[in-house]
MARNU-366024 format. One record per residue: residue in one letter; x, y, z of N, C-alpha, C in turn. Coordinates in steps of 0.02 Angstrom, whole numbers, plus 50000, padded with zeros to 5 digits. Example, Ala and Ser with C-alpha at 12.3 -4.5 7.8 and 13.67 -1.06 7.14 Angstrom:
2
A506604971650390506154977550390506604983550390 S506424988850354506844994750357506455000250394 
***
This chain:
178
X525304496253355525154497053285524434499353279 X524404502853221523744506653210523314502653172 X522704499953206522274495253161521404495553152 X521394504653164520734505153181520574505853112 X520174511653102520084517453036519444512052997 X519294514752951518694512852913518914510252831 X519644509752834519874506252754519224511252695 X519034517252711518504517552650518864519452591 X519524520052589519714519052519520094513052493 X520154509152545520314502452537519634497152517 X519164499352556518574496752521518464488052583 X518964488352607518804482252673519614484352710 X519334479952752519894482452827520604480552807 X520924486652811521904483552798522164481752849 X522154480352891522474477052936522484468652935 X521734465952890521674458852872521774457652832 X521724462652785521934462652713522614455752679 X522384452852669523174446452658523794451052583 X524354450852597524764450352551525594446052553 X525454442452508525804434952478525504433152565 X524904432652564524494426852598524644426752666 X524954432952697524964436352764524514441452761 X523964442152823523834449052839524074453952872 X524054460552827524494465152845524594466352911 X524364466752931524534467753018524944463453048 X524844457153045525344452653027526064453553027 X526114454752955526674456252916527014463252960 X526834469352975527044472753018527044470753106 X526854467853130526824466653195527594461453186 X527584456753143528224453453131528814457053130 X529034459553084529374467553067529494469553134 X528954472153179529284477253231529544471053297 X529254465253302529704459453331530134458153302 X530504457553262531274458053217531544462453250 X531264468853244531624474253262531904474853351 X531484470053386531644470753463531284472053492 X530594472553459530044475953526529764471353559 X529794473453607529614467853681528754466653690 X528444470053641527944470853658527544474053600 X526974469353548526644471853500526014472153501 X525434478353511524954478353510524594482153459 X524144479153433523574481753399523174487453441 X523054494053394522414497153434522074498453380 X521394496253421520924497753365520504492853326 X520254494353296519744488753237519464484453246 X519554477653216519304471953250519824465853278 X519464469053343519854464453394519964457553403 X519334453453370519244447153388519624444453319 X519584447953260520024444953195520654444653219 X520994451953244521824452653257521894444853326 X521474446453370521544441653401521494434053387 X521354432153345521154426953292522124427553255 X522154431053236522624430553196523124429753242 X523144429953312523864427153366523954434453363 X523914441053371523904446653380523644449753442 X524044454653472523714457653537523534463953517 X522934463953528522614469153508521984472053580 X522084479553586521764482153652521304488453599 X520784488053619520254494553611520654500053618 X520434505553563520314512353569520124514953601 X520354519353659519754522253704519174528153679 X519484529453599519104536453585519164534053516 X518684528653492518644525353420518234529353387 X518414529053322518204534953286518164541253289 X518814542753319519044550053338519684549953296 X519754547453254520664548953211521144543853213 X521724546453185522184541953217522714544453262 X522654551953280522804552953326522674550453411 X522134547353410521754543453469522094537553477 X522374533253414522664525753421523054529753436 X523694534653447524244535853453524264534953505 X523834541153547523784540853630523584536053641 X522984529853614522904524353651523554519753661 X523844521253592524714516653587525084516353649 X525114522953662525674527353721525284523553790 X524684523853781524244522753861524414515453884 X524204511053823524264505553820525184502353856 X525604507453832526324504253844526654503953898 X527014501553925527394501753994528074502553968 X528284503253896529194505053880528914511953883 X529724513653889529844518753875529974522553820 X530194518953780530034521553712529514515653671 X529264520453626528514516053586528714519553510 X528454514253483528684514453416527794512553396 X527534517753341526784516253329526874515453264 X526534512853218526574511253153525884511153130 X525764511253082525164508953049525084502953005 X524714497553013524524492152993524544492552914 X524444496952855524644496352797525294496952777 X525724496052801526564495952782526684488552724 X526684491052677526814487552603527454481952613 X528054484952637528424481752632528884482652709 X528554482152756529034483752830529334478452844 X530094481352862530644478652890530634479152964 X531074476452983531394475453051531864482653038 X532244484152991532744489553006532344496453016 X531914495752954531404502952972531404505053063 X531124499853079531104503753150531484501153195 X532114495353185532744498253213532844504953207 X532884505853136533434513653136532854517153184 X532374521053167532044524753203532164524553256 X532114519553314532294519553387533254521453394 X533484517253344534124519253350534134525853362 X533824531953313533884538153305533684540053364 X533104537853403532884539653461533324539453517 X533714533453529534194534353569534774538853557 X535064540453517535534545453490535354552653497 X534684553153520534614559353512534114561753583 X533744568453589533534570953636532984573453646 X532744570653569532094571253545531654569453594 X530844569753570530294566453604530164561953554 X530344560653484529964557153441530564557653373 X530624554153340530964552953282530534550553214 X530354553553177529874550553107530494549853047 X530034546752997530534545252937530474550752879 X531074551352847530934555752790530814550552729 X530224554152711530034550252638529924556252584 X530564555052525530324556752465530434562352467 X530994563652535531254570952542530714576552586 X530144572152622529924577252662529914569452745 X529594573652799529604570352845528564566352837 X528794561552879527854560352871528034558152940 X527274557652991527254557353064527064548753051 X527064546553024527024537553049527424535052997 X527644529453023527734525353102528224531753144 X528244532453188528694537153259528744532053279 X529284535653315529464534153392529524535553430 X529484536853481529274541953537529544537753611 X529714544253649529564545553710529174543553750 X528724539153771528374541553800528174543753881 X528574545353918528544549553960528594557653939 X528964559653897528844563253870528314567853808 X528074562053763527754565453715527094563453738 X526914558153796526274556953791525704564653821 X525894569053867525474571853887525354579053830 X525894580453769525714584153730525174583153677 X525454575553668524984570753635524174573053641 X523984568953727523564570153750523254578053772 X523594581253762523484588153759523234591153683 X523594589853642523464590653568522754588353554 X522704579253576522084577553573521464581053608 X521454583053665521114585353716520574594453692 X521144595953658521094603253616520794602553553 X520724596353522520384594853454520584590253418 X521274590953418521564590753381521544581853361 X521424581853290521304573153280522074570253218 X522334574153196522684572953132523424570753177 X523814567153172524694564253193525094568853167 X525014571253119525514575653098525484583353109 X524954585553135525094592453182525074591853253 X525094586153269525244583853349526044584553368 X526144579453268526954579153290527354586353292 X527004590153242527514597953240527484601453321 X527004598653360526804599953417527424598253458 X527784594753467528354589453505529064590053463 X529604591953504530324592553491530334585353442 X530494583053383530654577453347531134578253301 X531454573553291531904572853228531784566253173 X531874571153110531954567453057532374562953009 X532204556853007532894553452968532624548052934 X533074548852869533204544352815533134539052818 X532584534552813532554528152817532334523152772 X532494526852698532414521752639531454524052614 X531464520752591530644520752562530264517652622 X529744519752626529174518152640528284516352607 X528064512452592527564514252554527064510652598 X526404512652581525814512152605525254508852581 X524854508652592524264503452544523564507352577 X523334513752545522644517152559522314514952520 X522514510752432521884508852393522024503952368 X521664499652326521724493452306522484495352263 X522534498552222523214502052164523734501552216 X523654502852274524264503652327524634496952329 X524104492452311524464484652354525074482452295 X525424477252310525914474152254525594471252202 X525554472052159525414468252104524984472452073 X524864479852090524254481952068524454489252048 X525274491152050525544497252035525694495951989 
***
């Protein structure tokens, strides 16, 4: 899970951020253990809070380089074979969200599977390959490139339907405040 970034339109760090008195990171790292993952790590931010919070959380190797950098740190960090990366502001994440996604991943021949929201695709949370998508990844990164979502047009992926998703970039984002 993605827990670096600078919250500057959040105005303090979302990943600690509490909602109904969980911090978000939290609340998604839960979610993707529902879902089956053998294995949940934080990259990024502050380490000693996530770690505080019963969270495994490993350094960025290239902090403050994007969030394309947590991606590849995600991938570096993993020993599955498939990795499922998310980002720590997920409003309301389920366990099915990224069931289905991996589901889709296995069904298919992809390197990576993203969700469609709102009738277009967005590159987080994926799922990925990673024997496969990590060295384009790292290639993408290597060439400049800092943004997830022209990494992903970079890599064979498929898109699928997985209900709403929403996010929390500003205080208006959170529940109670739309």
């Amino acid at each position: 899970m993605l827990t670096g970034g600078h919250s500057t339109r959040m105005g303090r760090d979302k990943a600690l951020l509490q909602v109904d008195g969980v911090a978000m990171a939290v609340r998604v790292a839960a979610a993707m253990s529902a879902a089956g993952a053998a294995d949940v790590r934080c990259v990024g931010g502050d380490l000693t809070a996530l770690r505080v919070l019963g969270l495994t959380a490993v350094p960025d190797a290239h902090e403050n380089e994007g969030p394309l950098a947590g991606v590849l740190a995600g991938l570096d960090s993993s020993a599955e074979l498939l990795v499922v990366i998310a980002p720590c502001d997920l409003v309301e994440p389920t366990a099915e969200l990224f069931t289905d996604l991996v589901t889709a991943l296995k069904a298919s021949d992809a390197a990576a599977v993203v969700p469609i929201v709102e009738g277009r695709w967005r590159p987080l949370p994926i799922a990925l390959r990673r024997e496969v998508a990590r060295a384009p990844v790292a290639h993408a990164f290597a060439a400049g490139e800092r943004a997830v979502h022209r990494a992903v047009e970079g890599l064979e992926f498929v898109a699928v339907d997985v209900g709403p998703i929403a996010d929390a970039d500003a205080p208006g984002d959170l529940p109670g405040h739309r």
